[in-house]
C-alpha positions in Angstrom: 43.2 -89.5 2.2 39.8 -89.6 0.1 38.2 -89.7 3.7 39.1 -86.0 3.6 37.5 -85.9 0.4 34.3 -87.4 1.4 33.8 -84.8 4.3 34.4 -81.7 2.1 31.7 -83.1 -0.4 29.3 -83.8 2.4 29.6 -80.7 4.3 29.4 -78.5 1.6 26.6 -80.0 0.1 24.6 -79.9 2.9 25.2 -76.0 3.4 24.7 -75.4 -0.3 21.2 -77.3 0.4 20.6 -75.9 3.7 21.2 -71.8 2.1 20.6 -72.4 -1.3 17.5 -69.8 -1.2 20.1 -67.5 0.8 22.7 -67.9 -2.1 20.7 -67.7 -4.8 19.5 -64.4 -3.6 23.4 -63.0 -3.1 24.4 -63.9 -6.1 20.8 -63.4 -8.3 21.1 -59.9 -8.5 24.2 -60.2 -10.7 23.9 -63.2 -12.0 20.2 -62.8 -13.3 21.1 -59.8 -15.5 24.3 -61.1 -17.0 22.0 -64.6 -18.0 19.6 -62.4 -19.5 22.6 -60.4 -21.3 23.6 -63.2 -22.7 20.2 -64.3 -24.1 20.4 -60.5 -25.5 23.5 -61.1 -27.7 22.5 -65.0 -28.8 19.1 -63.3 -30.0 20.3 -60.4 -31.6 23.8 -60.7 -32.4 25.1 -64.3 -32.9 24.6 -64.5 -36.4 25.7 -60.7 -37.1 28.9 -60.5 -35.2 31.9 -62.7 -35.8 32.8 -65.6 -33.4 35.6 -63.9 -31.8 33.6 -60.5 -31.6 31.0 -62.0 -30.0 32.8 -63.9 -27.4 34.5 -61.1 -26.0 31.3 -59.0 -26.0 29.9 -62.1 -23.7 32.8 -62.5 -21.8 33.8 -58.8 -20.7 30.4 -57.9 -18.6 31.2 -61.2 -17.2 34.7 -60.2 -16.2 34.0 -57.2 -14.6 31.3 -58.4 -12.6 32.2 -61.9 -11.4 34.4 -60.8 -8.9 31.9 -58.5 -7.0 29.4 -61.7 -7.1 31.7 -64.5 -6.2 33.0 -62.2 -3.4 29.7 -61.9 -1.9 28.6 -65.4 -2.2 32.1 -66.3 -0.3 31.4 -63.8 2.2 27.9 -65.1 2.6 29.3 -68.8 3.3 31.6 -67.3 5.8 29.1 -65.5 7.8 27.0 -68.0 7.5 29.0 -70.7 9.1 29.1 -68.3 12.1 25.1 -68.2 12.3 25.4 -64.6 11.0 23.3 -63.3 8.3 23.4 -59.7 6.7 21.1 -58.0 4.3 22.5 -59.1 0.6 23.9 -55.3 0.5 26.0 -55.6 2.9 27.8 -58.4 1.4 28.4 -56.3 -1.9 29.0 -53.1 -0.1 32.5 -55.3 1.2 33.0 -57.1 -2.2 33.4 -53.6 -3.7 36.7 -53.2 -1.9 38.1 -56.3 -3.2 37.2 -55.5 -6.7 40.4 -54.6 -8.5 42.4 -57.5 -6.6 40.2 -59.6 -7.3 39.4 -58.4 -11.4 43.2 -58.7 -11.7 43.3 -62.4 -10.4 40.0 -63.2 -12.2 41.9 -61.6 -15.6 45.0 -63.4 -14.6 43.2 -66.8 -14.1 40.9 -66.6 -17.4 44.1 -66.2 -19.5 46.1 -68.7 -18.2 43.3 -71.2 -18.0 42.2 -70.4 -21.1 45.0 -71.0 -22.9 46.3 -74.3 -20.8 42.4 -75.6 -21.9 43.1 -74.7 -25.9 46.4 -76.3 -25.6 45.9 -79.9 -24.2 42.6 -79.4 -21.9 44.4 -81.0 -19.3 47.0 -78.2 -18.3 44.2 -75.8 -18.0 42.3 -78.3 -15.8 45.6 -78.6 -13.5 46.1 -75.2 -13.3 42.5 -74.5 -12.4 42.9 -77.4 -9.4 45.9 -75.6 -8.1 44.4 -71.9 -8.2 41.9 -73.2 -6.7 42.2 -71.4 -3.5 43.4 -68.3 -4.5 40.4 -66.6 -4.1 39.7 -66.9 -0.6 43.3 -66.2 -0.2 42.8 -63.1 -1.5 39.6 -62.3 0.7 40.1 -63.8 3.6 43.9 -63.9 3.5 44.5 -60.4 2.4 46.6 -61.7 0.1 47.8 -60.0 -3.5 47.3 -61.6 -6.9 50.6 -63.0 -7.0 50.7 -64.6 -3.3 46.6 -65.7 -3.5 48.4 -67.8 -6.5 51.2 -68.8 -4.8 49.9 -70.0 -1.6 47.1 -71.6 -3.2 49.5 -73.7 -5.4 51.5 -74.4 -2.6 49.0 -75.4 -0.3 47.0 -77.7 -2.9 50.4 -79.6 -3.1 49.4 -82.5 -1.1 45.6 -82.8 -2.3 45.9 -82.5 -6.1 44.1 -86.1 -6.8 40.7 -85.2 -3.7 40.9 -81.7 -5.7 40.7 -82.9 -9.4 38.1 -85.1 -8.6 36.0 -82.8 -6.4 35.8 -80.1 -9.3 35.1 -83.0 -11.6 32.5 -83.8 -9.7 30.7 -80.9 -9.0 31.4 -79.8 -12.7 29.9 -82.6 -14.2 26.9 -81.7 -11.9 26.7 -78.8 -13.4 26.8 -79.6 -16.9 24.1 -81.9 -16.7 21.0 -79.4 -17.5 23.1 -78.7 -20.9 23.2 -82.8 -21.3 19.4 -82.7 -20.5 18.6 -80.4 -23.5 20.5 -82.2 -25.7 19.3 -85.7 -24.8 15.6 -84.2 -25.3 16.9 -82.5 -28.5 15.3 -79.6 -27.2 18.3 -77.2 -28.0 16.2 -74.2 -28.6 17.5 -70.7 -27.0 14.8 -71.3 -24.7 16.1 -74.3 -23.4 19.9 -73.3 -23.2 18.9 -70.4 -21.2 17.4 -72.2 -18.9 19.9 -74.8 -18.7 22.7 -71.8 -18.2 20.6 -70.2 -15.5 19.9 -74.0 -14.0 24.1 -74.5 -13.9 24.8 -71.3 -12.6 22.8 -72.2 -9.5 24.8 -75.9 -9.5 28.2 -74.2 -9.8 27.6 -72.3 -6.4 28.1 -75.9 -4.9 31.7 -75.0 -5.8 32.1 -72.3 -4.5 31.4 -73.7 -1.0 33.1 -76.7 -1.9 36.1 -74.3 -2.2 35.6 -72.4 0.9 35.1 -75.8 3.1 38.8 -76.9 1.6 40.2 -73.8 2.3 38.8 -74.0 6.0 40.3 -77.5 6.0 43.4 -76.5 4.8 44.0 -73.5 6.7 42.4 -73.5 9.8 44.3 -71.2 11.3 43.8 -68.3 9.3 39.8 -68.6 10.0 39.2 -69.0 13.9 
C-alpha cells in the first residue's frame, strides 16, 4: 500500500523541482500581491482592528482569489505532464470560467474545515484528507460542488492513512521557514513575511502531490 505512497511523493517532487520556476511564475502574479496585502494589514492595522475584524479582512481577498490561482497552477501541472507549455495568461484566461464553482467549493471547504479544526483539530484534518480531490474533480471532472465533494470522499475511501500522511508531510515542509524564524528568534514582520512568501512556494508541492493522486486514482478520466 505505502508503495503507492512512495511513488506519489517521488513523482511529484521531482515535477515540483523540475517546473518550480514555471509554477512560481503561474501562481506569482496572485500570490505576490496578496503576500504583500497581508504585510499591508499586519503594518498598519493589526493593532487597530479587532482580531476577528482583522481576520476576515485577511481572509476575503484570499477567498476570492485562491481559486483563480490554484486553478492555474493545476492546469499548468496538467499541461505540463503532456510537454505543453502556454503563456501564464492562458492558464488564467481558463481559470476564470471555473471561478464561481470553484469560490463556492473553496467557501464550502474553509467553513467546514474551519470549524472541524476549532473543534478537535483532528476532524478538520480528516475532512481536509477526504476533500482532497475535489478540486480536480471539479476542473478536470466537470464536476459541481456537491459531487467534486462526493467523489473525492468516495474515492479517497481506500487511501485515507497514504493521504494523511502525505499532507502531513508536505505540510510540515511547509511550516518549516515559520519554525526557522522562531528557532533564530528573529520573529520580526520581516522575517514572517518572508517565511509566508518561503511556504507559499513549499505548499505548491501539494498541489501536485494532489494532482499525481488524482491521476493515480482515476486514470481514466485523464487519458
Amino acid at each position: 500500500m505505502f508503495q503507492d505512497l512512495q511513488i506519489w511523493f517521488s513523482d511529484s517532487w521531482q515535477f515540483y523541482q523540475r517546473h518550480l520556476i514555471a509554477l512560481l511564475a503561474v501562481s506569482f502574479p496572485v500570490l505576490l500581491p496578496l503576500e504583500f496585502f497581508g504585510l499591508f494589514m499586519e503594518l498598519r492595522f493589526s493593532e487597530s482592528m479587532s482580531s476577528v475584524d482583522y481576520f476576515f479582512a485577511n481572509a476575503a481577498p484570499s477567498l476570492l482569489v485562491h481559486p483563480l490561482y490554484q486553478c492555474a497552477v493545476f492546469l499548468f501541472i496538467q499541461q505540463a505532464l503532456k510537454g505543453n507549455i502556454y503563456p501564464v495568461k492562458t492558464y488564467y484566461s481558463k481559470a476564470l470560467s471555473y471561478w464561481g464553482k470553484l469560490f463556492l467549493l473553496y467557501l464550502f471547504l474553509a467553513v467546514t474545515v474551519g470549524f472541524g479544526l476549532m473543534l478537535l483539530v483532528l476532524p478538520g484534518i480528516y475532512f481536509m484528507m477526504r476533500t482532497l480531490l475535489a478540486e480536480p474533480e471539479a476542473i478536470f471532472g466537470d464536476k459541481g460542488v456537491i459531487d467534486a465533494i462526493s467523489d473525492s470522499w468516495a474515492t479517497t475511501e481506500k487511501s485515507q492513512g497514504m493521504l494523511i500522511l502525505g499532507m502531513g508531510v508536505i505540510y510540515g515542509i511547509s511550516l518549516l521557514p515559520f519554525g526557522l524564524v522562531q528557532l533564530m528568534n528573529i520573529e520580526t514582520i520581516g522575517a514572517n513575511f518572508i517565511a509566508s512568501l518561503v511556504s507559499s512556494c513549499l505548499v505548491l508541492w501539494l498541489t501536485v502531490f494532489q494532482y499525481r493522486v488524482y491521476l493515480f486514482i482515476k486514470p481514466q478520466e485523464n487519458t
